[in-house]
GUNUVO-317994 format. One record per residue: residue number from 1; residue in one letter; x, y, z of N, C-alpha, C in turn. Coordinates in nm, 4 decimals, always signed. Each point is the difference from the previous one (the first is absolute). Example, Ala and Ser with C-alpha at 12.3 -4.5 7.8 and 13.67 -1.06 7.14 Angstrom:
% residues 2
+-----+---+----------+----------+----------+----------+----------+----------+----------+----------+----------+
:   k : r :   n.east :  n.north :     n.up :  ca.east : ca.north :    ca.up :   c.east :  c.north :     c.up :
+-----+---+----------+----------+----------+----------+----------+----------+----------+----------+----------+
:   1 : a :  +1.3190 :  -0.5690 :  +0.7800 :  -0.0890 :  +0.1190 :  +0.0000 :  +0.0900 :  +0.1200 :  +0.0000 :
:   2 : s :  -0.0350 :  +0.1050 :  -0.0720 :  +0.0820 :  +0.1190 :  +0.0060 :  -0.0770 :  +0.1090 :  +0.0730 :
+-----+---+----------+----------+----------+----------+----------+----------+----------+----------+----------+
//
This chain:
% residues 60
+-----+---+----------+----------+----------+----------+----------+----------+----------+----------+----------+
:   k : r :   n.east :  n.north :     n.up :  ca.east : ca.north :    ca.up :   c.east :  c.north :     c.up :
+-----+---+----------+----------+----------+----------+----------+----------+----------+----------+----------+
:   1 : x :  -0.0063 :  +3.3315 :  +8.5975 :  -0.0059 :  +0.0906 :  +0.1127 :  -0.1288 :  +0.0816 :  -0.0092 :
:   2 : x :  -0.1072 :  +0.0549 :  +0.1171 :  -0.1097 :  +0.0357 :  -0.0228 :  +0.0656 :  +0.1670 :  +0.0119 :
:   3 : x :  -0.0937 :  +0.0206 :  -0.1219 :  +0.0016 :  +0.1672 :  +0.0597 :  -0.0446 :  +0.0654 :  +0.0631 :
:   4 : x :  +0.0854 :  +0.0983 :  +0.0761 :  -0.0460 :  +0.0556 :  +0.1696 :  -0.0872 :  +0.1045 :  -0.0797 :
:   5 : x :  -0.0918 :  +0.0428 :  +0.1291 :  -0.1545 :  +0.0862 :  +0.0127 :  +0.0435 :  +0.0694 :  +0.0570 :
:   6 : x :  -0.0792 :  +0.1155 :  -0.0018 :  +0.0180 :  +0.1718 :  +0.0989 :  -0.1307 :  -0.0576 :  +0.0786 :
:   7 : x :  -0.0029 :  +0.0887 :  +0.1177 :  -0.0427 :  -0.0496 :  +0.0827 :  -0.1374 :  +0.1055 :  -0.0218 :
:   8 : x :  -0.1023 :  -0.0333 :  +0.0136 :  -0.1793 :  +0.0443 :  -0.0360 :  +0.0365 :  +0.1198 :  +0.0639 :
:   9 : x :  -0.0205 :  +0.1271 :  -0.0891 :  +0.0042 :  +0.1618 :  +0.0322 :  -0.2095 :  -0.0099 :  +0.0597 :
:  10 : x :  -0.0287 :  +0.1074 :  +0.0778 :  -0.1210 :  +0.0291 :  -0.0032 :  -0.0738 :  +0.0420 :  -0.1145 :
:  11 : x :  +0.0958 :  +0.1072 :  -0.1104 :  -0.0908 :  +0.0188 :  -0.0972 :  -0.0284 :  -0.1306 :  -0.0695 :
:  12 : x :  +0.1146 :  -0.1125 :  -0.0564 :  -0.0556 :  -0.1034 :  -0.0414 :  -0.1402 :  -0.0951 :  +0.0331 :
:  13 : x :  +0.0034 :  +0.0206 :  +0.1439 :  -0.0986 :  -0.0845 :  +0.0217 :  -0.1254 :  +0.0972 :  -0.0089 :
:  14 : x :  -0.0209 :  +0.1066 :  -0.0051 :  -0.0815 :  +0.1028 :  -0.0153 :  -0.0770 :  -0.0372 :  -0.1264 :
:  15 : x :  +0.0796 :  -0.0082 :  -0.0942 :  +0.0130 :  +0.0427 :  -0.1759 :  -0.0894 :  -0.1546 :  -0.0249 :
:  16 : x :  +0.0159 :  -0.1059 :  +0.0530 :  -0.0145 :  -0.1617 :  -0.0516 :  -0.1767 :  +0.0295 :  -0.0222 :
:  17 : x :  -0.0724 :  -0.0811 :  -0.0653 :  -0.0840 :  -0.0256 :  -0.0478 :  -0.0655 :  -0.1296 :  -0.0127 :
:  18 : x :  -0.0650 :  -0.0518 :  +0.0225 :  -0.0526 :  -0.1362 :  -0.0012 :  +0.0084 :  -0.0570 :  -0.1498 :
:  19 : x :  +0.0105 :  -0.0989 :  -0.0607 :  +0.0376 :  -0.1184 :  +0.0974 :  +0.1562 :  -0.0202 :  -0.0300 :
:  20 : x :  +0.0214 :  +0.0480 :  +0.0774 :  +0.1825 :  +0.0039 :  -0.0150 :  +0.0758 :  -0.0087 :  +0.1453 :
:  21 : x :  +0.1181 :  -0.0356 :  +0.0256 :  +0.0960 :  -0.0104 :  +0.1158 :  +0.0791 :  +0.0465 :  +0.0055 :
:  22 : x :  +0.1032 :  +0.0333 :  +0.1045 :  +0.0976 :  +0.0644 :  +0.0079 :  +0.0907 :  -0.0800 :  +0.1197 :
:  23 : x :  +0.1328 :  -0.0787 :  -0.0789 :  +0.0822 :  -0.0388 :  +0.0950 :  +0.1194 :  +0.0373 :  +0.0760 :
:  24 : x :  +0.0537 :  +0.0126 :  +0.1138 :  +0.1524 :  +0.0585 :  +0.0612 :  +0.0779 :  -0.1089 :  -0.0358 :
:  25 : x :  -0.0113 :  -0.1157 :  -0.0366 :  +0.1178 :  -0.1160 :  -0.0428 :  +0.0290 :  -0.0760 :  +0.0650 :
:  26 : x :  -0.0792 :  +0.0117 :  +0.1370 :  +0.0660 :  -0.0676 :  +0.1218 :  -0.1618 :  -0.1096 :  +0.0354 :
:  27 : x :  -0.0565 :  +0.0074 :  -0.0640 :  -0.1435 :  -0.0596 :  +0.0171 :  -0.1342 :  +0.0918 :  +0.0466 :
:  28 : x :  +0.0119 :  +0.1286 :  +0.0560 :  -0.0661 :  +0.0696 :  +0.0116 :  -0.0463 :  +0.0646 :  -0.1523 :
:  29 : x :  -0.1445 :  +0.0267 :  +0.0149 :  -0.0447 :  +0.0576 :  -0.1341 :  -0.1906 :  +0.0301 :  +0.0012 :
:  30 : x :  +0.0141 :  +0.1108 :  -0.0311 :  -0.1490 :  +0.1270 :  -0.0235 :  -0.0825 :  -0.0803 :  -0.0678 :
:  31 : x :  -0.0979 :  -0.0207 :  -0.0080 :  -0.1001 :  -0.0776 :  -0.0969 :  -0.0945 :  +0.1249 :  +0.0086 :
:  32 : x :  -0.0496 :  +0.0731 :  -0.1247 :  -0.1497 :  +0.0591 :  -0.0038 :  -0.0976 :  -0.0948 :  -0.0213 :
:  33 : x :  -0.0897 :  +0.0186 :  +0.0505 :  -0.1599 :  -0.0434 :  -0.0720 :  -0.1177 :  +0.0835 :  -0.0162 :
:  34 : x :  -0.0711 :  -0.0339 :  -0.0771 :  -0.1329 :  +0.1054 :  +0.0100 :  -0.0326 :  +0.0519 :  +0.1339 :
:  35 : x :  +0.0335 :  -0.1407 :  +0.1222 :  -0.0566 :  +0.0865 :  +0.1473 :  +0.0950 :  +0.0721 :  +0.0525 :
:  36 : x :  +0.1104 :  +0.0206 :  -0.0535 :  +0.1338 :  +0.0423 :  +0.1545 :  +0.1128 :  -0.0549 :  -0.0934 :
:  37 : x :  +0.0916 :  +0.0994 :  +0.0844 :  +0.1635 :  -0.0988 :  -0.0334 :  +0.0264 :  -0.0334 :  +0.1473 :
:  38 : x :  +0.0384 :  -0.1483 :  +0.0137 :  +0.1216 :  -0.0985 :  +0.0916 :  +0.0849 :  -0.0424 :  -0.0271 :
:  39 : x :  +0.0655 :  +0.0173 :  +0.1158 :  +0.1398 :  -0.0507 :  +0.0281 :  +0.0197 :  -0.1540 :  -0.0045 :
:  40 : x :  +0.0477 :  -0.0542 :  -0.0387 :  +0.0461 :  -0.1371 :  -0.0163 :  +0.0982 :  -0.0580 :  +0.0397 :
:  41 : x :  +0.0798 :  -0.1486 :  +0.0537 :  +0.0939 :  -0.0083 :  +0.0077 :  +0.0338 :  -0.1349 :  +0.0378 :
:  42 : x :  +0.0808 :  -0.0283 :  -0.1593 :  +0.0223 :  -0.1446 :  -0.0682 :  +0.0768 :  -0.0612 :  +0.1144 :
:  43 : x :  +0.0378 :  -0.1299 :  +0.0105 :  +0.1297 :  -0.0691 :  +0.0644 :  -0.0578 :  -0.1011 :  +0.0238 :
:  44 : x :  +0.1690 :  -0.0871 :  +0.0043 :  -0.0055 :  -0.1740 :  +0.0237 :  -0.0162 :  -0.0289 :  +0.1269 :
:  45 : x :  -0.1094 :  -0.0906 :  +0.0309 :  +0.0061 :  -0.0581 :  +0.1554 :  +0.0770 :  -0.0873 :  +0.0501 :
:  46 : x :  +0.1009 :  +0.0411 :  +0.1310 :  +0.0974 :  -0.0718 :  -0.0011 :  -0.0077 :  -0.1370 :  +0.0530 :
:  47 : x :  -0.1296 :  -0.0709 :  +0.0159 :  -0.0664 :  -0.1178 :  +0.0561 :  +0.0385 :  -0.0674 :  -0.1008 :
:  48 : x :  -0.1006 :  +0.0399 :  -0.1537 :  +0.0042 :  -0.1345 :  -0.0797 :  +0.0598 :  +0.0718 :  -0.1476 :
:  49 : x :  +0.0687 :  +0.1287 :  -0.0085 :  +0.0377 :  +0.0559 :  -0.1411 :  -0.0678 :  +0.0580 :  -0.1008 :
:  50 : x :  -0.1656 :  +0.0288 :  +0.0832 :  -0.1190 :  +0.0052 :  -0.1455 :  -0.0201 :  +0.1154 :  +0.0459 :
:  51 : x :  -0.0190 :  +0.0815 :  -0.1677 :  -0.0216 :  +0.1392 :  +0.0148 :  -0.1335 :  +0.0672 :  +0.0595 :
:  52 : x :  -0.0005 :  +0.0816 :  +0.0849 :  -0.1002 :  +0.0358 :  +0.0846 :  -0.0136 :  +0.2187 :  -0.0653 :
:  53 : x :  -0.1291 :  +0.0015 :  +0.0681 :  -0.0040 :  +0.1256 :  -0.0101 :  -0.0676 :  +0.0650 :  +0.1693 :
:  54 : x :  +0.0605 :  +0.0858 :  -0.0135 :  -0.0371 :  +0.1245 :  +0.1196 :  -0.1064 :  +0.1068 :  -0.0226 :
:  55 : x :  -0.1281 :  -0.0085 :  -0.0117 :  -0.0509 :  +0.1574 :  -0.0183 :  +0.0323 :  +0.0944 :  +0.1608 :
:  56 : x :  +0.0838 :  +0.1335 :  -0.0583 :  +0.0423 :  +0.0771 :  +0.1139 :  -0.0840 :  +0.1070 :  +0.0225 :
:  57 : x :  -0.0873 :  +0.0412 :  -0.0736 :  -0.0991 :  +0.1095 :  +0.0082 :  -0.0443 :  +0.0947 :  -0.0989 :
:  58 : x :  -0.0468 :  +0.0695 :  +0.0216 :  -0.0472 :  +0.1453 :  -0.0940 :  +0.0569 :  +0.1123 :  -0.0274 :
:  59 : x :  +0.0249 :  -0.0159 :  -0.1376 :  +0.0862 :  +0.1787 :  -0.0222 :  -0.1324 :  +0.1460 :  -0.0005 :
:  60 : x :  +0.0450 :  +0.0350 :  +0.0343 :  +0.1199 :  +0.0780 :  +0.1143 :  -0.0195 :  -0.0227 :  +0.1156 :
+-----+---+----------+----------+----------+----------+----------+----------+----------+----------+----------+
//
């Protein structure tokens, strides 16, 4: 059974630091980098089953 996540507080994503991530459990998840932190967001395409990614934008 996977263990459930709290859902990304603002200070968390505040606090993150490159090069590190921060996931909600559900496929969404913070990536820092030296330029910026983005939003990300994993999932299977329901065409052919292969894992895809979403870039959703810029924190904050």
């Amino acid at each position: 059974m996977p263990k459930p996540t709290l859902p990304l507080t603002d200070s968390q994503c505040k606090k993150l630091q490159p090069p590190n991530q921060l996931s909600d459990g559900g496929g969404l998840y913070l990536q820092a980098r030296d330029n910026g932190k983005y939003w990300r967001f994993r999932y299977y395409r329901p065409s052919d089953n292969k894992r895809d990614e979403m870039r959703l934008g810029v924190y904050p």
